[in-house]
C-alpha positions as CSV (number, residue, x, y, z in Angstrom):
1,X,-20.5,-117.1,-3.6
2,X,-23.6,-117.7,-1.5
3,X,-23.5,-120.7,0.8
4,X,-26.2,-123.1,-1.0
5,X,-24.8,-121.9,-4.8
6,X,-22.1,-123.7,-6.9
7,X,-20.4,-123.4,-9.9
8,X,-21.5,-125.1,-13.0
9,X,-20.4,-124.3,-17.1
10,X,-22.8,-124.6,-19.9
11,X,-21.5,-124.7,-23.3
12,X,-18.1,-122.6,-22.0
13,X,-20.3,-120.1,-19.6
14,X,-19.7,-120.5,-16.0
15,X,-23.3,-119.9,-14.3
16,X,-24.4,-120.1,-10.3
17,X,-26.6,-122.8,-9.6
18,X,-28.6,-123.5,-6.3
19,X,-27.7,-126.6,-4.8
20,X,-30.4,-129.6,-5.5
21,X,-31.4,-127.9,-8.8
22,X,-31.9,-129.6,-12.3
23,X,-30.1,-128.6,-15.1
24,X,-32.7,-127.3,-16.8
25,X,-33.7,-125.1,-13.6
26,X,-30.5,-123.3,-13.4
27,X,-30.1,-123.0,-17.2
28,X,-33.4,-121.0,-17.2
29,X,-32.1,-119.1,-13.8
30,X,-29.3,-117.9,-16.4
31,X,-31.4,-117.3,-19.2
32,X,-29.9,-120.3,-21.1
33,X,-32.8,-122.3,-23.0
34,X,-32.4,-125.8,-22.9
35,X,-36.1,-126.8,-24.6
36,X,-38.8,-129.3,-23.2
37,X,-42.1,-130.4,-23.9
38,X,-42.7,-132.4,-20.6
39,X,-41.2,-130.3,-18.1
40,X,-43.8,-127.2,-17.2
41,X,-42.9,-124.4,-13.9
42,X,-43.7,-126.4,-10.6
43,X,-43.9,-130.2,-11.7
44,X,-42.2,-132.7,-10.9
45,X,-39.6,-133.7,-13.2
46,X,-40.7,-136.5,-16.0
47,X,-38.1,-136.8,-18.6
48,X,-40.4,-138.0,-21.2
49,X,-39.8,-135.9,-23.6
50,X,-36.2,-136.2,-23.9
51,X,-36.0,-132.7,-25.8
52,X,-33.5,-131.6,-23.0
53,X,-31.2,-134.4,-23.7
54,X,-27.7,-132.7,-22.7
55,X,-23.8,-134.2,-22.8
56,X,-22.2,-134.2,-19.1
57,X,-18.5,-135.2,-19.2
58,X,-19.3,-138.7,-22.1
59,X,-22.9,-139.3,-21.0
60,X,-26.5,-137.7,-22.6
61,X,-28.7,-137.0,-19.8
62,X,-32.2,-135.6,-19.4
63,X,-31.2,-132.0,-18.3
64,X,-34.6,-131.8,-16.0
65,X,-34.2,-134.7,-14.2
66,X,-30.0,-134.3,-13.7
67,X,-29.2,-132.5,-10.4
68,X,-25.9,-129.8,-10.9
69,X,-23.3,-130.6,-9.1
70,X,-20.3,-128.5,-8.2
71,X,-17.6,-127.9,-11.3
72,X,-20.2,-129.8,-13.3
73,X,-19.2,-129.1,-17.5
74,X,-22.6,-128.9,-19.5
75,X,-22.9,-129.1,-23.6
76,X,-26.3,-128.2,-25.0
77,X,-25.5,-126.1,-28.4
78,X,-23.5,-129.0,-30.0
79,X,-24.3,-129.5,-33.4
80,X,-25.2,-133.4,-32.6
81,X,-27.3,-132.4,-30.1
82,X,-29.3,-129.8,-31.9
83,X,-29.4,-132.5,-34.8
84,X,-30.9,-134.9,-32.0
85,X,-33.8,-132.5,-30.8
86,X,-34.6,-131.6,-34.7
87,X,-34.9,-135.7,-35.1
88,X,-36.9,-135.9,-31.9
89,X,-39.5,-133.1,-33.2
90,X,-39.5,-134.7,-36.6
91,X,-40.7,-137.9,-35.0
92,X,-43.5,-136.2,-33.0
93,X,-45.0,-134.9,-36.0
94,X,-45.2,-137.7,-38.1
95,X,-46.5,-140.2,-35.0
96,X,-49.1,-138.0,-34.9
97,X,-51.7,-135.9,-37.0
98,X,-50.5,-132.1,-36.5
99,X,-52.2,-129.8,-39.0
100,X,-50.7,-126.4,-37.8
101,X,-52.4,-124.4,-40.2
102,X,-56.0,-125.6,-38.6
103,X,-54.8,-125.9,-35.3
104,X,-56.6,-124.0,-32.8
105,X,-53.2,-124.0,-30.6
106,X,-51.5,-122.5,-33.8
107,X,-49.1,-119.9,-32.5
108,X,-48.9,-121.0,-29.0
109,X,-47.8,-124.5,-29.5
110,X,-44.7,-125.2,-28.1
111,X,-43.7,-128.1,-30.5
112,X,-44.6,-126.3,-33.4
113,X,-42.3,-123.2,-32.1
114,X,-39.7,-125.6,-31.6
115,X,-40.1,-127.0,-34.5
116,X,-39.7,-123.5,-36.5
117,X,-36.3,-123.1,-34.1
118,X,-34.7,-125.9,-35.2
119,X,-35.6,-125.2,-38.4
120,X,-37.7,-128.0,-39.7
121,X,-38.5,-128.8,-43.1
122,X,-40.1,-132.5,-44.5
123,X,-39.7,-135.0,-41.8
124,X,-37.4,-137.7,-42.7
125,X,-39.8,-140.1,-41.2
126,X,-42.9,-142.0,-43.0
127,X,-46.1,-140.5,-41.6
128,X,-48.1,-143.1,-39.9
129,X,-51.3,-141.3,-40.3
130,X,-52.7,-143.3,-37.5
131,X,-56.6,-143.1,-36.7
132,X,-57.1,-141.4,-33.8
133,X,-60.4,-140.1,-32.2
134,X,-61.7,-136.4,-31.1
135,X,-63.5,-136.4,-27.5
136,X,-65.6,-133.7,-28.0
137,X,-68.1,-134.9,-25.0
138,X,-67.1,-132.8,-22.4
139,X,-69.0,-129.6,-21.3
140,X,-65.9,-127.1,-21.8
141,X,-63.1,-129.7,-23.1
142,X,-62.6,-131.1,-26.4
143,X,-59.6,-133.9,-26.0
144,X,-57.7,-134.4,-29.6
145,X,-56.2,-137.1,-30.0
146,X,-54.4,-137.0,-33.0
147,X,-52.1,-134.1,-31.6
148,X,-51.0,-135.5,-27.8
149,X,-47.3,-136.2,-27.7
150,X,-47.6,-138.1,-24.3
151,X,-45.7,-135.7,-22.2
152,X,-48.3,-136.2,-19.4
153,X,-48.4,-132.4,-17.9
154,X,-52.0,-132.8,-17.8
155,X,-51.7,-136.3,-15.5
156,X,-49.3,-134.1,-13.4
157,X,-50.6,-130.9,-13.5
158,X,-54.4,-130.7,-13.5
159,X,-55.8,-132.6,-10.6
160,X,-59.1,-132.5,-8.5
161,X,-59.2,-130.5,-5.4
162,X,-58.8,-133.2,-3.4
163,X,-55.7,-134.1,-5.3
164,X,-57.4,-136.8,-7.7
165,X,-56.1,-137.3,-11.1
166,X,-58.7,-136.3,-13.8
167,X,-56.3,-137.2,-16.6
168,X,-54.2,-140.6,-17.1
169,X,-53.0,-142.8,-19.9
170,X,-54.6,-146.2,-20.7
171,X,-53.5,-149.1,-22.8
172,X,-50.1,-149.4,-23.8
173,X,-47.8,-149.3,-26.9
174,X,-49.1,-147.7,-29.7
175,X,-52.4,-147.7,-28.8
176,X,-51.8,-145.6,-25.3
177,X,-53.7,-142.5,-24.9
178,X,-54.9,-139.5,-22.5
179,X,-58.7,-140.6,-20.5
180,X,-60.7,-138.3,-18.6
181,X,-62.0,-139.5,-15.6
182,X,-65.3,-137.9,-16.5
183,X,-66.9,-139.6,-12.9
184,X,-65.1,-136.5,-11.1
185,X,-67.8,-133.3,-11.2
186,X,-64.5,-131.2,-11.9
187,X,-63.5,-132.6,-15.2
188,X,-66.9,-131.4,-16.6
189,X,-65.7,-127.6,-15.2
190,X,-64.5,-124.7,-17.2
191,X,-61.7,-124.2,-14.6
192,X,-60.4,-127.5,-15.2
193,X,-60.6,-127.0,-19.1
194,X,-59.0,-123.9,-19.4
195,X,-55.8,-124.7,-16.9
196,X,-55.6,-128.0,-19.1
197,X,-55.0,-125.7,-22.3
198,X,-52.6,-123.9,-20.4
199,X,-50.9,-126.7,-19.6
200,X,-50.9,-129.0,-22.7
201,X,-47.9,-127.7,-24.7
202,X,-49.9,-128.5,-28.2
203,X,-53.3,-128.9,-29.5
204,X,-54.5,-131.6,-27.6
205,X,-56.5,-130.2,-24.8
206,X,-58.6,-127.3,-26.4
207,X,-61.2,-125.0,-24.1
208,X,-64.4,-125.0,-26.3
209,X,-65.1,-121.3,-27.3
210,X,-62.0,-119.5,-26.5
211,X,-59.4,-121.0,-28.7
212,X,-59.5,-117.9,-31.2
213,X,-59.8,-114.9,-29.5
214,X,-56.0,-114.2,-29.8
215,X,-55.9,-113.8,-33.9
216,X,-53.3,-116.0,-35.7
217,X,-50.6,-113.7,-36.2
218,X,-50.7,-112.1,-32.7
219,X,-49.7,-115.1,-30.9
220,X,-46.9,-115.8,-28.4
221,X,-44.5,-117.5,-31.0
222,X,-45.8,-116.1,-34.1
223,X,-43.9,-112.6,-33.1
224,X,-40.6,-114.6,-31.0
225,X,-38.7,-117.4,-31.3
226,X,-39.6,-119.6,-28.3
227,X,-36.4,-119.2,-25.6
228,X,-36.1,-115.9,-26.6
229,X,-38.1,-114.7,-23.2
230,X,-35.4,-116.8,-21.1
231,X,-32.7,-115.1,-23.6
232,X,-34.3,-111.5,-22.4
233,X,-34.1,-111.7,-18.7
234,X,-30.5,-112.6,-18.7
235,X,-30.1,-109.6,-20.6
236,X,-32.0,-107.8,-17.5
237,X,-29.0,-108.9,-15.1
């Protein structure tokens, strides 16, 4: 084993992991999924999501915020912990208004392809139908707020080239929500629109005159279930 690498097992598979990696990192390295909504490629780690919520040893951690360490015994397939990630994506949907079928993000949306993974039906929840606004006053943007799960890749991810944050939440509780600092010149740019669709993992951030150029049918997750490309390129080693 290279110097650096140490061994870890997920659900009974011993794996090499780089030393200083999350969970989550050298699950994906194996081509084990282990799903998120908050974590995204080069971010920093939020753990807001909770979606990766694993069992190390008699603790539940957030697998992309949980460093491996040598010997390290993961579960992730247990049928309590895919029963925890079905309630999780249950309560997303009925905190907030998702109407896949008029979705623009419909077959690229990462909640609803987990959603269809872990096979969910009617919510167990009460919908709270909650009134929520559409910014539709950017040049490029449209900002929907009945569909943001909070996972704040946009705060994170899409920032001004001087390293400003266009996006952030204000208020707090139920009433917290994405703003756009529209006094940066970049927020009103298509650049910044289109790498804040690429980045939101649902409908929320939607590039005005783009969003159906890929039909419905023909879309990431309408053909795969989502993990199934992480699932492939372990099958390439």
């Amino acid at each position: 084993m290279e110097q650096g690498h140490i061994k870890i097992n997920i659900d009974g598979r011993e794996i090499i992991a780089k030393e200083g990696q999350s969970i989550v990192q050298a699950a994906r390295d194996n081509g084990i999924f282990i799903p998120t909504l908050c974590d995204f490629k080069s971010l920093q780690p939020a753990g807001t999501c909770r979606m990766c919520l694993v069992k190390v040893g008699e603790r539940y951690v957030s697998a992309c915020t949980t460093i491996v360490s040598q010997g390290m015994s993961v579960e992730n397939e247990s049928v309590e912990l895919k029963e925890n990630r079905k309630s999780l994506i249950e309560m997303l949907f009925v905190e907030g208004n998702h109407m896949c079928p008029s979705c623009e993000k419909s077959g690229n949306c990462q909640l609803q392809a987990l959603a269809y993974r872990y096979q969910m039906t009617a919510p167990r929840y009460p919908f709270s139908f909650t009134q929520r606004k559409i910014d539709a006053s950017l040049p490029y943007l449209v900002v929907e707020h009945n569909r943001c799960i909070q996972c704040l890749r946009c705060v994170r991810g899409v920032k001004a080239k001087d390293g400003h944050d266009i996006f952030g939440f204000i208020d707090r509780g139920g009433a917290i929500h994405i703003s756009v600092d529209t006094t940066d010149t970049e927020a009103a740019t298509e650049v910044i629109a289109q790498k804040a669709m690429d980045i939101c993992p649902v409908g929320a951030l939607i590039k005005k005159g783009g969003a159906y150029r890929v039909p419905i049918g023909e879309r990431k997750y309408d053909n795969e279930v989502i993990g199934s490309d992480v699932e492939k390129e372990r099958d390439k080693v």
